[in-house]
N, C-alpha and C positions, 0 to 999 in steps of 0.2 A: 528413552525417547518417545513423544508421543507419535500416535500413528503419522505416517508419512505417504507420499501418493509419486508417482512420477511424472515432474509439471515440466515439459517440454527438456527431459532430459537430467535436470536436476531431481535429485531426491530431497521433496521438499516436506515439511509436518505440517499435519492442518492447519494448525495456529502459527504465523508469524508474525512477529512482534514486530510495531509499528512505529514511529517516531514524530508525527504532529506534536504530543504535548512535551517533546524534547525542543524545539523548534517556537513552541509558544503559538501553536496554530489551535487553539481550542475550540473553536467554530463555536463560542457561547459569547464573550464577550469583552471589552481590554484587559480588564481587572484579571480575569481567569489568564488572558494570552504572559499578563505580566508575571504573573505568578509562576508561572510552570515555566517559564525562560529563566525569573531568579533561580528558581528550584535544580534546574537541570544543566550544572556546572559539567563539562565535556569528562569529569573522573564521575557524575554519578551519573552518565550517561554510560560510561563503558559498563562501570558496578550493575546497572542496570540488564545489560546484555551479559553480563556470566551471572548475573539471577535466571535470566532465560536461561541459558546455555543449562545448567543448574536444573530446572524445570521441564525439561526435555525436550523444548526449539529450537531449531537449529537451523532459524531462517531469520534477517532482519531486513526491513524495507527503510532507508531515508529519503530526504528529498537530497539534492545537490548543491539547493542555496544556502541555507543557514552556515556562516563560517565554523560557528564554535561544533556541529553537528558534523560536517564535513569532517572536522581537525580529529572528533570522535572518532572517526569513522577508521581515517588514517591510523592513527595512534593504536586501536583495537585488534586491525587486523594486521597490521604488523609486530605488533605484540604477542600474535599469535591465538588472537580471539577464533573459537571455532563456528561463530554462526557464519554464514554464506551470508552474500549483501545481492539486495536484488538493490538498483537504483531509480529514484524516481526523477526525470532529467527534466530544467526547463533550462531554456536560455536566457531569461531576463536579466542575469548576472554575466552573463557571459558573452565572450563576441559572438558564436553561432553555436548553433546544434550541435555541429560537428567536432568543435572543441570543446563543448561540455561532454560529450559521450564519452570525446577520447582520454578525458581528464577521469570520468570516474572507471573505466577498464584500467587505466594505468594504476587510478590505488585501488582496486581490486575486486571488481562487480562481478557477480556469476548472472548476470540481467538486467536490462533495464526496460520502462516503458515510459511511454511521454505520459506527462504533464495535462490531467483532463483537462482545464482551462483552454488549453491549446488546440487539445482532439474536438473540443467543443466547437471552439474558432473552426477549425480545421472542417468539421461538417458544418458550419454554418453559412462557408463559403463552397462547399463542394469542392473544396482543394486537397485532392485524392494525392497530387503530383509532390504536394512540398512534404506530405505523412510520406509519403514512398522514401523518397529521398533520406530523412531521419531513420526510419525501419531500415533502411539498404546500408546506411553508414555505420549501423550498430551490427549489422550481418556481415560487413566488412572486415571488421573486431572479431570475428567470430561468438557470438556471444549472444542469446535470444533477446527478441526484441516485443515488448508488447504497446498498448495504452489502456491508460485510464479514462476515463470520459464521466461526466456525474450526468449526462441525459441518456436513456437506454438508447435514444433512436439515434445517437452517434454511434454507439456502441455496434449498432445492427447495421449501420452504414458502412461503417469499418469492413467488419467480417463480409459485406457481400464485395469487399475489394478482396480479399483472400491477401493481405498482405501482413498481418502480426502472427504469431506464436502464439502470442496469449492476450487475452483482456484483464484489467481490475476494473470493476464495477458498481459503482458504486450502492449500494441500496438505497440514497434519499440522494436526490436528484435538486443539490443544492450548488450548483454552479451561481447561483444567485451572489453570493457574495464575492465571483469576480467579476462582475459585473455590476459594484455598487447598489444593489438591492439588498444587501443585509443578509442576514442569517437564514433561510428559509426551511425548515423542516416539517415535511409533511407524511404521515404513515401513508398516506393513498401512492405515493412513490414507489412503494418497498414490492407491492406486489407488481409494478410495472418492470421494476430492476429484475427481479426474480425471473419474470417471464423472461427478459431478454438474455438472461445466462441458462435458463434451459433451453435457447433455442440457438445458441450458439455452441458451436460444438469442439470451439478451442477450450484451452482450459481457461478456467477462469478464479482471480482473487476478490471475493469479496468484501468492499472495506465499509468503514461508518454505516456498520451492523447496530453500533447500542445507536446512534445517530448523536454522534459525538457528547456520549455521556447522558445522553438525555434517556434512555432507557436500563434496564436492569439487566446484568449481564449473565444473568443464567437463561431468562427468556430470551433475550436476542441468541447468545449461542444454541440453545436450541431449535432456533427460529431458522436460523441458517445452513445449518449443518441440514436441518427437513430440506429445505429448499434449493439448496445449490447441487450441482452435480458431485457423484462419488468420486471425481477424480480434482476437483474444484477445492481450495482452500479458502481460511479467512486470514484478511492483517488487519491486526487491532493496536491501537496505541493505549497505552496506559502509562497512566500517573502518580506515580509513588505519594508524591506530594500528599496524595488524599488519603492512601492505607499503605504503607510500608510496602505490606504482602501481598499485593497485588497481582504480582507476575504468578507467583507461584499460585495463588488464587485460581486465576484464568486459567491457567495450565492443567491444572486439577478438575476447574470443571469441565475442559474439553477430553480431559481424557473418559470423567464420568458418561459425557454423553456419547462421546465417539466409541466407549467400549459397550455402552449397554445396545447399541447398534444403527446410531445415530449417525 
């Protein structure tokens, strides 16, 4: 297994594997989203997750809308798949919060966090009361509760409510493309995201390190592993689509960097 840290309780490895380009979410462009949605039929999604398992992760993150991703999801861990599912919950498919959370603890979440989109919403209105209310439903579940957020200053918003477990964070601070502005990625982001998970002192996941494909993945893992806390992990999505070996790939370079003391 590759090294592992204690993130609110679970034992979780640095690297967990991540599920955008299962979902056809490539943050590049249609052509790319259509390609990786043909590609990722729900059996080469599981194959995909006992190549991790294989590789020594034993952590996956999805979203809760994509159907065919979801049916993965089910199908996996009832089959006896060993990665832990952390979930990443929105309600736009669903009648509310409440019933999406209680849907993914029932097929099998060891975590969930809201839907940056939403936490973005959520500080953009200073609506402290409706984030409680979701965090309070998924702690009802018994089950850690965090979010995601793509702007740091939600993120610092958050934590000065003391109300999640944990944050995922993004490094590029592209909430732009839920809000009709397009693809936005910018490097001046990455050391603002940086800043805000050293100064928080949950643990924290951080995601769209390469910025979705658009950088090299031995620098960006390097880059992150320096920069996030030692008790802080990353989720990455990857695409077989592009190199088979992929998984195993990433696996191998986080163990090179995480062992030589990274």
């Amino acid at each position: 297994m590759l090294p592992t840290v204690d993130f609110c309780g679970l034992t979780v490895t640095r690297l967990i594997i991540g599920a955008n380009p299962f979902g056809g979410f490539s943050h590049q462009n249609p052509e790319r989203n259509r390609e990786m949605r043909e590609y990722y039929t729900v059996e080469r999604i599981k194959e995909t997750w006992r190549l991790a398992e294989a590789a020594g992760i034993n952590t996956m993150i999805t979203n809760n809308e994509s159907p065919h991703v979801l049916q993965a999801v089910s199908e996996y861990l009832s089959e006896g798949g060993s990665l832990q599912w952390i979930a990443q919950v929105n309600c736009r498919e669903k009648p509310d919060m409440g019933k999406a959370i209680g849907e993914v603890v029932e097929i099998g979440c060891k975590a969930i966090y809201i839907h940056g989109a939403l936490v973005d919403d959520a500080y953009l209105h200073q609506d402290a009361d409706t984030l409680r209310r979701w965090i309070e439903t998924a702690h009802e579940h018994g089950i850690v509760a965090g979010v995601a957020g793509h702007a740091p200053q939600a993120h610092l918003w958050v934590d000065s409510l003391d109300l999640v477990d944990f944050h995922a964070v993004c490094f590029f601070n592209c909430g732009s493309v839920h809000t009709s502005q397009g693809e936005l990625f910018r490097l001046a982001d990455v050391p603002v995201a940086v800043d805000a998970i050293q100064r928080i002192q949950k643990p924290c996941i951080g995601y769209k390190i390469m910025g979705s494909g658009r950088m090299d993945a031995r620098m960006a893992f390097e880059h992150a592993f320096e920069s996030i806390k030692p008790g802080d992990v990353v989720n990455v999505g990857m695409h077989r689509g592009d190199r088979d070996g992929m998984v195993a790939e990433n696996a191998a370079l986080v163990a090179e960097i995480l062992g030589a003391g990274g």
